[in-house]
N, C-alpha and C positions, 0 to 999 in steps of 0.2 A: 559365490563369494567364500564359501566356507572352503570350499576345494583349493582356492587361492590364500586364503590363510593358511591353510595348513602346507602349504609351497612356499610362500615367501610373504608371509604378515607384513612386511616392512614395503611392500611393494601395492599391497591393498590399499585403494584410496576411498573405496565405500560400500557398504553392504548394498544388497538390494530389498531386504527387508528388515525391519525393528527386533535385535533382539530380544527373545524371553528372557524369562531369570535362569532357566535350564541352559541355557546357550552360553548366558552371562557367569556363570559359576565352573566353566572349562574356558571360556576366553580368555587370553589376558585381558587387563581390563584397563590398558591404553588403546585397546582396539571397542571396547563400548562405543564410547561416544562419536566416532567416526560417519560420518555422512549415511545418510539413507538416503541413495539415489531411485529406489523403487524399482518395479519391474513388471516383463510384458506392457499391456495400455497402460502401469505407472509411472513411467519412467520420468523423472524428471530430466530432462537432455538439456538445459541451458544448467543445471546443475554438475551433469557430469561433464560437457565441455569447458565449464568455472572452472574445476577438477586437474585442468589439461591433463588429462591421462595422455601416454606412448598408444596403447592401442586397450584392446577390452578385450574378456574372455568370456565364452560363452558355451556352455557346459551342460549337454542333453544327448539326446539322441540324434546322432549326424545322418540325417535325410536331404531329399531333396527342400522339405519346409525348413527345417533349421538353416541350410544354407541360403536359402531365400531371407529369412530372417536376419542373419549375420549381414547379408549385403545390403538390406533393407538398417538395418541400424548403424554399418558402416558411414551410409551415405547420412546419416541423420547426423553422425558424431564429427565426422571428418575424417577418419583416423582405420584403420585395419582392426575386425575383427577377428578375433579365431575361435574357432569350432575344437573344442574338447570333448571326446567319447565320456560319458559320464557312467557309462555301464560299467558295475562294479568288475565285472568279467575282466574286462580293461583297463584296473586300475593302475596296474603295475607302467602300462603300457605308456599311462597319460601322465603320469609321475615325473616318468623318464623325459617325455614332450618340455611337459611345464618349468622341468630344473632345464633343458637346455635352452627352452626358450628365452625364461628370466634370468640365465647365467648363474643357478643355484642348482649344479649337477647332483652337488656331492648328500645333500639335504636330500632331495628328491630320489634319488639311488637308495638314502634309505626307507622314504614312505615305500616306494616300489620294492625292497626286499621282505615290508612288513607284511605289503599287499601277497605278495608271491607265498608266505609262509602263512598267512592268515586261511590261504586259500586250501593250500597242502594240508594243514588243519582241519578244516573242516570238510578235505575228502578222507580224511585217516577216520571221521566221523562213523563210518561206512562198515569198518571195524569192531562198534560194539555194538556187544550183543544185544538185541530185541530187548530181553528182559533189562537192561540196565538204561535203556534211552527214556528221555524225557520227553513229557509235551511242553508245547509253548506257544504261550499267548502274545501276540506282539500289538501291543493298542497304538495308535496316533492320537493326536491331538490334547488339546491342556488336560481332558480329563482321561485320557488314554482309553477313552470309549471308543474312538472310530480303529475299523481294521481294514489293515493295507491287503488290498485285492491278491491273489495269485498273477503276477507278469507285471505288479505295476512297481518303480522304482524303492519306495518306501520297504518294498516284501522281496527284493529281489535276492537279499543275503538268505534270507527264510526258504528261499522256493530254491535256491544252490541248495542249502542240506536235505530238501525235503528230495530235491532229484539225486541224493546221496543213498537216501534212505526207500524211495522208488527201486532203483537198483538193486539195491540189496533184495527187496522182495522178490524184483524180477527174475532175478537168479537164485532165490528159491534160498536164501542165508537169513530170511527174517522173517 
């Protein structure tokens, strides 16, 4: 849902889970009160077909189970689902997808140039010197106690600079 807000908010017909107040203090806040149609086992589906959505988006990692998934909720909905690569790696890629999918090129060309430059950023990372890099803690959850694993999507921007800074050791610059 968040992925499709930031493509085409006007095109968003429900979250699939309750905003926090974190979420709600970047949202516009004609997108608040918008439907929570739930998700995985919560889906409510006599909710999203009230909805009539064109079709759904569905946003993970594209395997043989997610596509299973997709076609398994096709059939629940009525309607076409699509499979979008959620791996930040491929943000740029799915940007480009989503603006030509929903006919919002020109929008999405720029999430995708922010993504392309976000990226180049943090290999220029690679660059400073030992002595001037920082550590960092990256918490989840309300009380930012829990920590996002090494490979899990939460830690996946983290684990990009940390294989920046790998590198560098490996070549013997850090």
């Amino acid at each position: 849902a968040i992925f499709l807000y930031m493509a085409a908010p006007d095109k968003l017909l429900g979250w699939n889970y309750e905003l926090n107040d974190t979420e709600k203090s970047i949202i516009l806040e004609e997108y608040h009160d918008i439907p929570n149609f739930g998700m995985g086992d919560a889906v409510n589906y006599d909710a999203v077909i009230a909805a009539n959505p064109a079709i759904a988006v569905n946003c993970g990692t594209i395997d043989d189970v997610m596509i299973s998934d997709c076609d398994s909720l096709s059939e629940k909905l009525g309607i076409p689902v699509i499979a979008v690569d959620s791996d930040l790696n491929q943000s740029a890629a799915a940007f480009r997808f989503m603006g030509e999918l929903l006919g919002v090129e020109d929008h999405c060309e720029q999430l995708a140039a922010y993504a392309e430059q976000t990226f180049a950023d943090i290999a220029a990372l690679g660059d400073i010197p030992q002595e001037d890099k920082v550590r960092v803690y990256y918490g989840n959850g309300e009380d930012s106690l829990e920590t996002a694993p090494d490979g899990s999507s939460h830690a996946q921007i983290l684990d990009t600079i940390h294989a920046v800074n790998v590198a560098d050791l490996e070549l013997g610059d850090g």
